[in-house]
C-alpha positions in Angstrom: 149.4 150.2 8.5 146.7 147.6 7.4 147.0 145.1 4.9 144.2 143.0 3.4 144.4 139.9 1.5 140.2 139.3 0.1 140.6 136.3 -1.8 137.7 135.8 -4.4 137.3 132.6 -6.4 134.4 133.8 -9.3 132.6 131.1 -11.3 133.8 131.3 -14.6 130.5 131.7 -16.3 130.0 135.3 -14.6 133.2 136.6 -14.6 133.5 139.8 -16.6 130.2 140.5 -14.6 132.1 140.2 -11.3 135.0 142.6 -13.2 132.7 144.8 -14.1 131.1 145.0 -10.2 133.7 145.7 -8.4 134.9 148.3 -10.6 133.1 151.4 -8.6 134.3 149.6 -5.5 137.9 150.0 -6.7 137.7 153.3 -7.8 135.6 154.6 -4.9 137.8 152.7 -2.0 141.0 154.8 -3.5 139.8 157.8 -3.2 138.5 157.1 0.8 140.6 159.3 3.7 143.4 156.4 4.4 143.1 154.4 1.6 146.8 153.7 0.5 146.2 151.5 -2.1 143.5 149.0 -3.8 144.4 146.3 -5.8 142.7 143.4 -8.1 145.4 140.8 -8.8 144.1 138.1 -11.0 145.9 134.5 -10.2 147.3 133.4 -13.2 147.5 129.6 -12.7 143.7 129.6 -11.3 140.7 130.2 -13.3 138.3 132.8 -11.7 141.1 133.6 -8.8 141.3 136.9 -7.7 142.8 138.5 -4.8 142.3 142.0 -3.7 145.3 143.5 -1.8 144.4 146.9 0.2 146.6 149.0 2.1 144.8 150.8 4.3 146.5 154.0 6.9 144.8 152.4 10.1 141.8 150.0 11.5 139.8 153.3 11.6 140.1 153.7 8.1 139.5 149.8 7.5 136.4 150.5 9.9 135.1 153.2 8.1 135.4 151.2 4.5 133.7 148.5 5.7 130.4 150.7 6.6 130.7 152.8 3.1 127.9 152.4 0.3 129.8 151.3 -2.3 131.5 149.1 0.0 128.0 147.4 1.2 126.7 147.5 -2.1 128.9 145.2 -4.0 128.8 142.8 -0.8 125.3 142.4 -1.6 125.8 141.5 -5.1 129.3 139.4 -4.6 127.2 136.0 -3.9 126.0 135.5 -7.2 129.9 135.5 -8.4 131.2 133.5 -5.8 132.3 129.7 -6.4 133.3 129.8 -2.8 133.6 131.6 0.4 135.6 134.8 0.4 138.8 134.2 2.7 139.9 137.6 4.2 142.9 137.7 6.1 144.1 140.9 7.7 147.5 142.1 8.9 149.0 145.0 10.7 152.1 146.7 9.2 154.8 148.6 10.0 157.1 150.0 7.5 161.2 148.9 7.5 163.2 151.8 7.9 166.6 151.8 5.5 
C-alpha cells in the first residue's frame, strides 16, 4: 500500500476557492481503480493548512493518478492558492496482521 501526505498551506484570502477546486479532484481520485481512500484534513491550529492523506493499492495506481485529467487539471490551477510549496511525502505500507 501507498500512503501520501500532500501538505497545502492556501493563502487565506482564496481559500473557499481552493475548497471549492479541489472538490472534483476528491471526488474523481475515489472513484480511480486502487484508490483506497482520499482525504482533506484541515489543520486546526494553522490558518489555511491542509493536508491531503491518500491511500492508494500500489505505485501503479499512484502512477496512473498522477497522469489523470482531473489530477493535472487542478495542478495547473493549485499556484494561485498556494502561500507555499506543496510538501509531498510518500510512504509504502504494509498492513499489521492481528
Amino acid at each position: 500500500m501507498i500512503i501520501i501526505h500532500a501538505g497545502f498551506q492556501v493563502k487565506t484570502d482564496v481559500e473557499q476557492e481552493f475548497l471549492k477546486e479541489i472538490k472534483p479532484l476528491i471526488e474523481a481520485s475515489r472513484a480511480e481503480q486502487g484508490n483506497v481512500s482520499y482525504d482533506l484534513l484541515k489543520d486546526t491550529e494553522k490558518a489555511g493548512a491542509y493536508t491531503m492523506v491518500e491511500l492508494w493499492k500500489d505505485m501503479e495506481a499512484v502512477q496512473t493518478h498522477n497522469k489523470a485529467e482531473h489530477f493535472t487539471a487542478f495542478l495547473a490551477k493549485a499556484p494561485q492558492f498556494m502561500a507555499a510549496p506543496t510538501d509531498v511525502k510518500l510512504f509504502s505500507a504494509e498492513p499489521i496482521s492481528k
